[in-house]
C-alpha positions as a printed NumPy array, in Angstrom:
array([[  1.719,  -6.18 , -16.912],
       [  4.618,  -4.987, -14.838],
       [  4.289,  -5.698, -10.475],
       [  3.756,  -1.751, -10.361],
       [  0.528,  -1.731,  -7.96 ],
       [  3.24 ,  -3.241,  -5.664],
       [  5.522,  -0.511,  -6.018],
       [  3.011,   2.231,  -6.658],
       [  4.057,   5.744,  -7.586],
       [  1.124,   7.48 ,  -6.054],
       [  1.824,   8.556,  -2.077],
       [ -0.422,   9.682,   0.616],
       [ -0.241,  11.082,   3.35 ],
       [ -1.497,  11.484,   6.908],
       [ -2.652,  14.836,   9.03 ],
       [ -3.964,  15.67 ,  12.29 ],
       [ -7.297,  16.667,  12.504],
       [ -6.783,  19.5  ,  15.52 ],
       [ -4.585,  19.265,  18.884],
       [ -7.19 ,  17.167,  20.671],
       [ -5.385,  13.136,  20.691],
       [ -8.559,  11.805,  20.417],
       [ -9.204,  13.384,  17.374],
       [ -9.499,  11.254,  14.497],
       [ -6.722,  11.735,  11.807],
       [ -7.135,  12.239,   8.006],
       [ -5.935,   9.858,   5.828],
       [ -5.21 ,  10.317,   2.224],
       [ -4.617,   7.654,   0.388],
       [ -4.587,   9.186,  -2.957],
       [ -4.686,   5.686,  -4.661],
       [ -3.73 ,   5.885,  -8.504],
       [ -3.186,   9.767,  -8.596],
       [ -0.236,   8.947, -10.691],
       [ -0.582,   8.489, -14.232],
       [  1.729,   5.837, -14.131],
       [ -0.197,   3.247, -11.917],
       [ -3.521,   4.177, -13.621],
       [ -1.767,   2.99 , -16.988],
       [ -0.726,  -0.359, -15.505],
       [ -4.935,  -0.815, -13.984],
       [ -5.733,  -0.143, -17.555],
       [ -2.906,  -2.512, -19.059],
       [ -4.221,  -4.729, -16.334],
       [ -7.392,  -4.631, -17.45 ],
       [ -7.078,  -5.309, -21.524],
       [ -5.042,  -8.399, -20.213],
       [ -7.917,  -9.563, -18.627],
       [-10.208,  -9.311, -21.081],
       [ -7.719, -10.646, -24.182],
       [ -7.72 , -13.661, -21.773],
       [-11.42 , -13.562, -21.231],
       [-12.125, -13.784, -25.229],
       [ -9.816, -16.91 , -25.897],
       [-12.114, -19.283, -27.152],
       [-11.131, -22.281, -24.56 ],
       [-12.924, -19.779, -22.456],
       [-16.437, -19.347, -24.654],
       [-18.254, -21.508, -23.225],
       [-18.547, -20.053, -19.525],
       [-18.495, -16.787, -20.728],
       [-21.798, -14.844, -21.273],
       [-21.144, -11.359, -21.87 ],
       [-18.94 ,  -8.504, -21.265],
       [-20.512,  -7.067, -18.118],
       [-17.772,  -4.23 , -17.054],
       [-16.275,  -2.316, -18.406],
       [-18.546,  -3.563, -21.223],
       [-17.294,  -3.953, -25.476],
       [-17.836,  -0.045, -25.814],
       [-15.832,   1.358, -23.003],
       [-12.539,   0.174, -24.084],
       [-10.826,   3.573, -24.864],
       [ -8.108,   5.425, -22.506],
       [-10.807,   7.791, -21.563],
       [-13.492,   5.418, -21.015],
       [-11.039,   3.041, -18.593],
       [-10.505,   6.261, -16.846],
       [-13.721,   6.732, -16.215],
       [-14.596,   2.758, -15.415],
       [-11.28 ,   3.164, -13.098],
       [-12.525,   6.458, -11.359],
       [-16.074,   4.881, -10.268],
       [-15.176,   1.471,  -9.477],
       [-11.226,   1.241,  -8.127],
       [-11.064,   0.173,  -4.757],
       [ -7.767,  -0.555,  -2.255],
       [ -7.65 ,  -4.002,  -0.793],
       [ -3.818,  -3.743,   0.166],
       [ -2.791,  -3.183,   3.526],
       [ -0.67 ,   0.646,   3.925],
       [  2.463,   0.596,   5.348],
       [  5.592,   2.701,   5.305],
       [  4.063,   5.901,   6.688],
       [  6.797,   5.789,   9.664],
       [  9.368,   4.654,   8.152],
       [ 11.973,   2.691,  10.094],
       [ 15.766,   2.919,  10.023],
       [ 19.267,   3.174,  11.463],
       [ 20.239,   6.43 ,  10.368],
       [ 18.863,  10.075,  10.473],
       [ 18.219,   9.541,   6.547],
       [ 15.427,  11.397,   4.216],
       [ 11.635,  10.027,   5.64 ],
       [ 13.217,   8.11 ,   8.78 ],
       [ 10.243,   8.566,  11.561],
       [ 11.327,   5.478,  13.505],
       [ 15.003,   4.342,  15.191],
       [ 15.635,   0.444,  15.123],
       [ 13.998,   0.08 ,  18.849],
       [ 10.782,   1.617,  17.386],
       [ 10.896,   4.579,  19.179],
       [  9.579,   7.904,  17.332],
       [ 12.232,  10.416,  16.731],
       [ 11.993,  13.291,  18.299],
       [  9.417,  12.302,  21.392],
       [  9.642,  10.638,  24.683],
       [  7.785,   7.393,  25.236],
       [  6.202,   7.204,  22.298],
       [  6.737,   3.761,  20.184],
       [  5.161,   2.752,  16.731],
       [  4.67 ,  -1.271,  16.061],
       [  2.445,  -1.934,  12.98 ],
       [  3.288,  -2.063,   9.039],
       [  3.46 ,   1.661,   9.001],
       [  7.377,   1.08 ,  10.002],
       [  8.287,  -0.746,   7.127],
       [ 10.927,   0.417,   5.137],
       [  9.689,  -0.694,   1.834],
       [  6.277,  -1.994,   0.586],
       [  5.54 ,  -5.422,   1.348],
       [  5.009,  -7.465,  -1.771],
       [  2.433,  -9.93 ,  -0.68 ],
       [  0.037, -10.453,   2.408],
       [  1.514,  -8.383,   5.586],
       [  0.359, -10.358,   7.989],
       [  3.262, -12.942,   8.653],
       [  5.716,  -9.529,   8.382],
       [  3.547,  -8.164,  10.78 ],
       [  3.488, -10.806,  13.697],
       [  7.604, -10.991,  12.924],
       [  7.846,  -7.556,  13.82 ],
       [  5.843,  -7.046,  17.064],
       [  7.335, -10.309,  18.333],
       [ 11.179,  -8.226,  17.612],
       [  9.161,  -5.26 ,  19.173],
       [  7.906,  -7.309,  22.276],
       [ 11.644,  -8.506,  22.683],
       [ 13.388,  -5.376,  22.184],
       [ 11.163,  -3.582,  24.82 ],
       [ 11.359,  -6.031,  27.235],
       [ 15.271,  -5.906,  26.56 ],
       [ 15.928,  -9.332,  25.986],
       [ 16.961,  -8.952,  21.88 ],
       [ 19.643,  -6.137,  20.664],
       [ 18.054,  -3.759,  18.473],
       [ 16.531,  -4.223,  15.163],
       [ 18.868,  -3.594,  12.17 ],
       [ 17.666,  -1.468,   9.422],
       [ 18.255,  -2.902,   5.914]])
C-alpha cells in the first residue's frame, strides 16, 4: 500500500455559517470522497488481514471480528469503510501560505491574510503541503517564526 492517505485526493472545504463572527463555521471534511483513497483503505485493509492469517500469528488470533470472513468484497469494504472510517489526522493547508499571488495562496510569508487589514493566520492551516507525520513539532516551528516575524525581529518567512 502506497503513502496515499498522506497525500489524499479528497478536499474539503470551509464556509461561513452567516455574517455574525461568532458564528460557528462549517467544515467539510469530505474524507475519502475520492475513489482513489477509498481503494488504498481497502488495499489497506486486505494487507492487514493477509498479515493477520500468517500462521506465526495463529496463536493470538481468535477470530475475524471486522470486517468479518464474509465481508471481503469491494462492495462490502465499502460498506465496512462507510460506517466505521474515522479521521485521526490533523487538517492543514486550508490557507495556504506563499510568496507569490499563485493559484490557492490565502496567506503572504508574514502570515498576513490577503486581501484584509490586521488579520493574521498561525496554525497548520498555512501549510503549503500536507504534513507527513505528527504536526505538532511543525506547528510550534511555525508560531515561534510567527512570534518573531510580528515582533520584527526575523525577516520574513520564505515560501518553498
Amino acid at each position: 500500500v502506497r503513502a496515499a492517505l498522506l497525500r489524499p485526493e479528497s478536499r474539503g472545504h470551509i464556509s461561513l455559517r452567516s455574517a455574525d463572527p461568532a458564528d460557528k463555521i462549517r467544515i467539510h471534511q469530505n474524507v475519502l470522497q475520492m475513489h482513489s483513497d477509498r481503494r488504498v483503505v481497502k488495499d489497506g485493509l486486505r494487507m492487514i488481514r493477509e498479515f493477520a492469517q500468517r500462521r506465526e500469528l495463529s496463536d493470538f488470533i481468535a477470530a475475524e471480528l471486522a470486517p468479518g470472513p464474509e465481508n471481503w468484497s469491494d462492495p462490502a469494504l465499502d460498506a465496512h469503510v462507510n460506517r466505521f472510517a474515522a479521521t485521526a489526522h490533523h487538517p492543514a493547508g486550508t490557507c495556504r501560505m506563499g510568496a507569490d499571488d499563485g493559484e490557492n495562496i490565502v496567506v503572504d510569508p508574514e502570515f498576513r491574510v490577503r486581501g484584509t487589514r490586521g488579520l493574521r493566520v498561525v496554525d497548520a492551516s498555512v501549510f503549503p503541503d500536507l504534513v507527513g507525520g505528527n504536526i505538532n513539532g511543525p506547528v510550534i516551528m511555525l508560531a515561534e517564526k510567527a512570534a518573531d516575524v510580528i515582533r520584527n525581529i526575523a525577516p520574513p518567512a520564505r515560501a518553498s
